[in-house]
N, C-alpha and C positions, 0 to 999 in steps of 0.2 A: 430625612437625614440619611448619607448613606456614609458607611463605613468600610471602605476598601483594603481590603489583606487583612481582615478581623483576627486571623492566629497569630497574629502579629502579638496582639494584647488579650487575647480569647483564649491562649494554649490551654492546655488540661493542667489541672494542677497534681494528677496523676503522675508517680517516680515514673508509670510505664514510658509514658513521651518526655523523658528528661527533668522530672517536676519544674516547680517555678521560682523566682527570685522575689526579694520583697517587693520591688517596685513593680513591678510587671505582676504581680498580686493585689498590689493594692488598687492598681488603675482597673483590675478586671473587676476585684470586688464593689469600686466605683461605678464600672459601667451596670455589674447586675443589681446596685442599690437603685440606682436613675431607672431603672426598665422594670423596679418591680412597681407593678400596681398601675401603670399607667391609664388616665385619665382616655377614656375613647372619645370623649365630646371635643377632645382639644383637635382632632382632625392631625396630628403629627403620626407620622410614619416612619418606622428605622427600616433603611437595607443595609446588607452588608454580603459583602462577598469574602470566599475564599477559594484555593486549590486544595484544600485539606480538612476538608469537613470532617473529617476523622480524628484530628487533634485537638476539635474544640474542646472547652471544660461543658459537662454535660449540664451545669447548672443553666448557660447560656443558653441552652436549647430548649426547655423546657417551655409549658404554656404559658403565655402569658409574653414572655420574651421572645427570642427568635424563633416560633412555634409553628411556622410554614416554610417547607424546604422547595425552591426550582433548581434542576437541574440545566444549567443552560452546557447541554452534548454538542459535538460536530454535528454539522447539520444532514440531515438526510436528503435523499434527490431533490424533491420539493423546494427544503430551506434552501437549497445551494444556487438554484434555478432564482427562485426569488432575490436571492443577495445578489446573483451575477448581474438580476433587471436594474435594482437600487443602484449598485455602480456602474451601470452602465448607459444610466439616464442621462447623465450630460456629456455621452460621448457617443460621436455620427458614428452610425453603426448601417452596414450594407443591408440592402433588403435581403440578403440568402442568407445571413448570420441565425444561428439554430442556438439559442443558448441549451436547450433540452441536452443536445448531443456535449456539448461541454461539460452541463451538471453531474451525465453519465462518466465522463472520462476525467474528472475529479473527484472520485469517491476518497473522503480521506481529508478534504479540505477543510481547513476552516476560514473565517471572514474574512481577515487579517490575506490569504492568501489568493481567496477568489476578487479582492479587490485589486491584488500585484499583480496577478494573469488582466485584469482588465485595463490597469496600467501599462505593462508592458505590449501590449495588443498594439493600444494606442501610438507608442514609442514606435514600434516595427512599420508601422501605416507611415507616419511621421516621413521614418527612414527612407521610405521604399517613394516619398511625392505622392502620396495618394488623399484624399482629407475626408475616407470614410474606412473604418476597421474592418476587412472582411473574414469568413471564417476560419482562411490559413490563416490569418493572422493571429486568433485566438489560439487555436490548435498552437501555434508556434510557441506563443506566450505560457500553456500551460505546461510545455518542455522546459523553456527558460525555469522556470519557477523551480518544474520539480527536479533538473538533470542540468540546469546552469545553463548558460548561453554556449553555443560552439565554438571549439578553440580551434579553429580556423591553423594557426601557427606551431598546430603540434602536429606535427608528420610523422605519422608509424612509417619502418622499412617494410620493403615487401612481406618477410616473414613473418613479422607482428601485424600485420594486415590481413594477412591469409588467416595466421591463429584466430584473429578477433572477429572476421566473418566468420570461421566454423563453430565458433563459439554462439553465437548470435543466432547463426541458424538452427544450428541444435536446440534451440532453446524453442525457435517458431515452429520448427516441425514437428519437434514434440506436441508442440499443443494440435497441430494441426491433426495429428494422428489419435490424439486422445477425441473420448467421446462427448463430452460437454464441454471442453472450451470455450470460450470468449471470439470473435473478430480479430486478427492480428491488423493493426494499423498499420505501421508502420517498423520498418527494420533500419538503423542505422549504425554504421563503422565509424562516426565523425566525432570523434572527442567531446567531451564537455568540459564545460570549468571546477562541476561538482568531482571530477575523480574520472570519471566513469570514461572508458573508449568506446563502448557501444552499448546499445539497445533495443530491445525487444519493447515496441508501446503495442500494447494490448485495449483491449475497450466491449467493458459487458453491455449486453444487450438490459438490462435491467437490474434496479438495484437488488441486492440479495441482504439478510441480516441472519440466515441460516448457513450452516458449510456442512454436511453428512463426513463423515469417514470418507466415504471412497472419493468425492469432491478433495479432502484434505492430502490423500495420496497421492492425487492428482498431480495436485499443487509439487506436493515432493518433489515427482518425478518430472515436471517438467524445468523448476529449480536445476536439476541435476545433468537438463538438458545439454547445456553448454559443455561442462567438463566432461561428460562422455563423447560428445564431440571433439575433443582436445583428443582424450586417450585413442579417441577410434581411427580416426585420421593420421594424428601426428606419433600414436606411441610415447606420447609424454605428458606431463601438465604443468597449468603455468596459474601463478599468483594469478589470475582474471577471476577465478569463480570462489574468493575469498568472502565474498557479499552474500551470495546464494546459500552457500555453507553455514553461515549464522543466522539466515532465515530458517533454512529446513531447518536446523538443529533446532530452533525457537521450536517452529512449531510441532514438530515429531518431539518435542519435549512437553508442550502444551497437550497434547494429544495426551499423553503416558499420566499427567500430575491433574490434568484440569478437566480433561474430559471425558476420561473413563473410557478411554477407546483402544485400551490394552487388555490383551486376553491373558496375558500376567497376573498384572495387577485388579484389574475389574474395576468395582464404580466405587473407590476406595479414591478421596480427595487427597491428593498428597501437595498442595503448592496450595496456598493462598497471594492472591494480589494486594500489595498494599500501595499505596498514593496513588489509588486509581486515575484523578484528574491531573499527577505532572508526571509521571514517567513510567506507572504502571510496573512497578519493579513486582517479579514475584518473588516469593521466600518461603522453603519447601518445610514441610511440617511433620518431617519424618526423623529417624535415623544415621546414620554414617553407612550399616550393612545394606539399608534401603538405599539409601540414596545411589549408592554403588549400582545396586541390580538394576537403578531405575537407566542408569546412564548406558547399561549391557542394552536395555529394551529400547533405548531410542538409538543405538546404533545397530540393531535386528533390521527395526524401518527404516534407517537412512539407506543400507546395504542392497536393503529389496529393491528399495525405485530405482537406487544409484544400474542396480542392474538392469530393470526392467526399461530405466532411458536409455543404456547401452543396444540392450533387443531391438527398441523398438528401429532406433537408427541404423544398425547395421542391417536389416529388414531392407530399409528406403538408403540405400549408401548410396545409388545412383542420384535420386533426388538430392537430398543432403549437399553432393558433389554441384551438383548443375547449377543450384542458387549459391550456393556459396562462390561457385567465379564470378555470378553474373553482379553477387554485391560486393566484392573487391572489385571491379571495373566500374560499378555505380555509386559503392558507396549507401547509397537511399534507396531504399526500397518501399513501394507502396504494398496494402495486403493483398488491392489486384493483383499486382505485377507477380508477388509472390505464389498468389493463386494460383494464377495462369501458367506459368514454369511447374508449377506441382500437377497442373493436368498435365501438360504436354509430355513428362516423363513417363505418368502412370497411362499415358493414352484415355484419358478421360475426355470426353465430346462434351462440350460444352454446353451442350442442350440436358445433357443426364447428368451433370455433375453433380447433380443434389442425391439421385437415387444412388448413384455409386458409390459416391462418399460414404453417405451413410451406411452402406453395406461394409463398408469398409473398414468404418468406424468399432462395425459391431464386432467384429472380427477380432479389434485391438483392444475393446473393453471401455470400463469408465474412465471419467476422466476431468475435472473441473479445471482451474484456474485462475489465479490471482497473481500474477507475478509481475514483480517487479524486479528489473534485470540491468545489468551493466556487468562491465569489463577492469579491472584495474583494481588497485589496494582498497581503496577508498569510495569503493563502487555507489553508484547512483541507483534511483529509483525510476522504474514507470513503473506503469499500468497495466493489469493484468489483463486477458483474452483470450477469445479463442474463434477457431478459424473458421467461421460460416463464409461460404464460396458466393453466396447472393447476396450477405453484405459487407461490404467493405470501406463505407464511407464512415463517418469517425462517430464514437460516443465512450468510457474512463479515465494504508496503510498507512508520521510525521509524529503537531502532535501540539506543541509549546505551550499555543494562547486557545489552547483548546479545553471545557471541562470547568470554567467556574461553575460556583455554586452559591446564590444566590440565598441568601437566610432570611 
């Protein structure tokens, strides 16, 4: 027997989650009279799920009742690879299609969404006369999904074209410049339907479930990438890097309440998560004076990267300069293409591009990244990365039908 949205009729009878009504007490105390004592010989079985295992009445969980918990989480590289084969069994798929490198460049997925990337795959093949999905097409498919399909019909003027490449590349060269980044895939200025006018796709070499401090800085500063691109070039800034803004803040907020990576505050817990499985809201467990100090400390960190992305680019303004015409005249950019414009300016030989890089690297410090980037109010997401010069071919945050829980 399974029982689907169980808090529905399972809530706590607790004032803490709103207490309960009569009728919606009496069907719970129904359900726990029926579940006490059950017969094991009879072979019946209850499931039940929820998004809120949190709210049940504690009676319901107890032995005997709902007395073994699964968590069914977003799936890790592995699950996501597996789901991608399940849907993708009854669709002609090319011999060169890699699902591994897709599972990589979906980190963040759930079912619900690696089966609309195999969908739309399909669609695009469709489009193009071909009656086998190759691996642009998948690649393609999982932009659709996560940054909308391209809006073809929205035309930036020159000016908002030029802002929107310098913004874009600010974002890639940053990473390219930090020390552990990600592969940058691909760079584009082409509009989307979700919001967004451009993006940075990214794509890690493997999956991570750890991030250190100086990884998490990182991340800041290359967040920050774009609008010091704005400010360094043009002396001004523009609604584009409204998206980035509320990621750093998240997470240089997360840092200060959650992770104890403030020399402030210390390993002193100030923010608990509540509804872990729909929306992950936190709710800070301090003060009004704290809270105050806490907001001084997470814009100490935003100020630092905000600067340290301005350094590093004004460092590289001739680079910065070179790809950013070549993608207002292109548009698209691959992480070779981008590559190879980054030797040609530094004079890197392509044969030592690896020793030099890295030297190079060391020079400008740590460096991780996870971003997800775009342009415009309502900004879009990809995939975070970072720029190895040997590889450049494809592998990489949502949320909804993610996180039942299984009783």
């Amino acid at each position: 027997m399974f029982i689907d949205e169980i808090d529905a009729i399972g809530k706590s009878r607790d004032s803490h989650y709103g207490g309960g009504n009569d009728e919606r007490e009496q069907t719970l105390n129904q359900l726990l009279s029926e579940m006490d004592g059950f017969d094991t010989s009879k072979g019946i079985v209850i499931l039940a799920a929820t998004n809120r295992p949190e709210v049940l009445d504690k009676a319901l969980l107890r032995p005997g009742r709902f007395d073994r918990r699964v968590i069914v989480d977003k799936p890790d590289l592995k699950g996501r690879v597996e789901t991608l084969r399940v849907h993708a069994k009854n669709v002609l798929m090319h011999d060169s299609v890699d699902l591994e490198e897709i599972g990589l460049a979906t980190s963040g997925a759930v079912g619900s969404d690696l089966a609309n990337m195999i969908n739309e795959a399909a669609i695009l093949a469709v489009k193009e006369g071909r009656t086998v999905v190759t691996q642009n097409d998948l690649f393609e498919s999982v932009e659709v999904v996560i940054a909308g399909k391209e809006k073809k019909d929205r035309i930036l003027g020159p000016e908002e074209k030029k802002i929107v490449a310098y913004h874009e590349v600010g974002h890639a060269l940053v990473t390219a410049l930090e020390k552990n980044a990600e592969p940058v895939q691909k760079i584009t200025i082409v509009p989307r339907t979700m919001g967004s006018l451009g993006y940075v796709m990214q794509v890690p070499e493997e999956e991570k479930y750890l991030m250190s401090k100086d990884e998490l800085l990182a991340r800041l500063v290359t967040l920050y990438g774009g609008r010091a691109a704005e400010e360094l070039v043009f002396g001004s800034i523009t609604t584009g890097a409204s998206n980035d803004i509320e990621k750093a803040t998240s997470i240089a907020r997360a840092m200060v309440t959650q992770y104890g990576m403030s020399d402030r505050f210390g390993l002193i817990g100030l923010e608990s998560v509540e509804n872990r499985y729909l929306d992950g809201r936190s709710v800070l467990n301090c003060g009004d004076a704290t809270a105050a100090e806490i907001d001084s400390e997470v814009m100490v960190i935003l100020k630092k990267c905000y600067d340290r992305a301005k350094e590093l680019l004004a460092d590289n303004r001739d680079v910065l300069d070179k790809i950013a015409d070549f993608l207002v005249n292109k548009e698209t950019i691959t992480g070779k293409e981008f590559m190879k414009i980054y030797r040609e300016v530094k004079g890197i030989p392509e044969e030592e591009k690896e020793l030099i890089s890295s030297e190079e690297r060391n020079k400008i410090g740590e460096v991780p990244v996870i971003k997800q980037e775009n342009q415009g109010s309502n900004s879009s997401i990809v995939r975070a990365a970072e720029l190895r010069e040997e590889k450049t071919e494809t592998e990489e945050e949502k949320n909804s039908n993610s996180g039942n829980t299984v009783l």
